[in-house]
N, C-alpha and C positions, 0 to 999 in steps of 0.2 A: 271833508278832506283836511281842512285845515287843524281840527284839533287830535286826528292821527298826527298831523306834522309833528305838531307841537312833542307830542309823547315820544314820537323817533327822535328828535332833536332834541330832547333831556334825556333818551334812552343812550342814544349815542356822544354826547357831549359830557354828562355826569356820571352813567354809568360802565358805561365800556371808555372811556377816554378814549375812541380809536378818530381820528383828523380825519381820513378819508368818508369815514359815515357821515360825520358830522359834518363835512364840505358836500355830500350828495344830498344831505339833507335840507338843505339850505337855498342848495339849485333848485329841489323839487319844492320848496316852501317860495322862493319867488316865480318857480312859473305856475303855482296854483295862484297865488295874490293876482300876478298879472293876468292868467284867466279871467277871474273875477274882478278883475278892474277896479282893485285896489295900488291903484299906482303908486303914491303917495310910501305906501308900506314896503310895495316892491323897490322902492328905490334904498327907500333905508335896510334895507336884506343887504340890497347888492353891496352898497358903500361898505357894510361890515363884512362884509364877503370879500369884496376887493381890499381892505389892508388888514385882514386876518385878527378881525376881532372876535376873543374869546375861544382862539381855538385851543382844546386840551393837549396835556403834556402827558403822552402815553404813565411814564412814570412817576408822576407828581399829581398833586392836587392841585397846583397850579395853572394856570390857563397861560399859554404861549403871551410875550409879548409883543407889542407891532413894531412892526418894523419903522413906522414915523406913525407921528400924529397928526391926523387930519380932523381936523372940525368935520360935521356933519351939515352941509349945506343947506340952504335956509329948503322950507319945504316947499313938496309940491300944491298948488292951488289946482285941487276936483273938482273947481267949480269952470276953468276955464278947459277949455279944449288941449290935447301935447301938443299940439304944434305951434301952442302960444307963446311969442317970445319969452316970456318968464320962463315958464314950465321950461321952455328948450334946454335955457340955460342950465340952468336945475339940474337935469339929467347930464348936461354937458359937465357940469363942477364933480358928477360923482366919476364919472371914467377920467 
């Protein structure tokens, strides 16, 4: 599944530059990660999901810019349980 995403998400982000593909496509690439229980990856989806990184400019070649900048929170550790206080936090810095 995952490397269909991939191909929707360069189909829709480089090629048709259309924001709404490219936002469903994103949704559907972090609930397959989180299926598969790659949490770590699903976080970093969302955080560039939540302040709109790399979304295209219908009319341009250029990619919209964000609205602020935020670091990318330190990562998640798979080797501990999510309900580990670290990991909590973690998820908690990216909403």
């Amino acid at each position: 599944m995952l490397p269909l995403l991939t191909l929707y998400q360069y189909w829709s982000t480089n090629v048709c530059r259309d924001v709404h593909w490219t936002i469903d496509c994103r949704i559907l690439r972090l609930r397959a990660l989180t299926d598969a229980g790659m949490f770590a990856d699903a976080i970093r989806v969302l955080h560039g999901l939540m302040i709109g990184d790399r979304l295209p400019q219908p009319l341009s070649t250029d990619f919209r810019p964000t609205e602020f900048s935020v670091e990318f929170p330190s990562t998640l550790n798979t080797a501990l349980p999510l309900v580990e206080e670290t990991n909590v936090a973690v998820s908690c810095d990216v909403l």
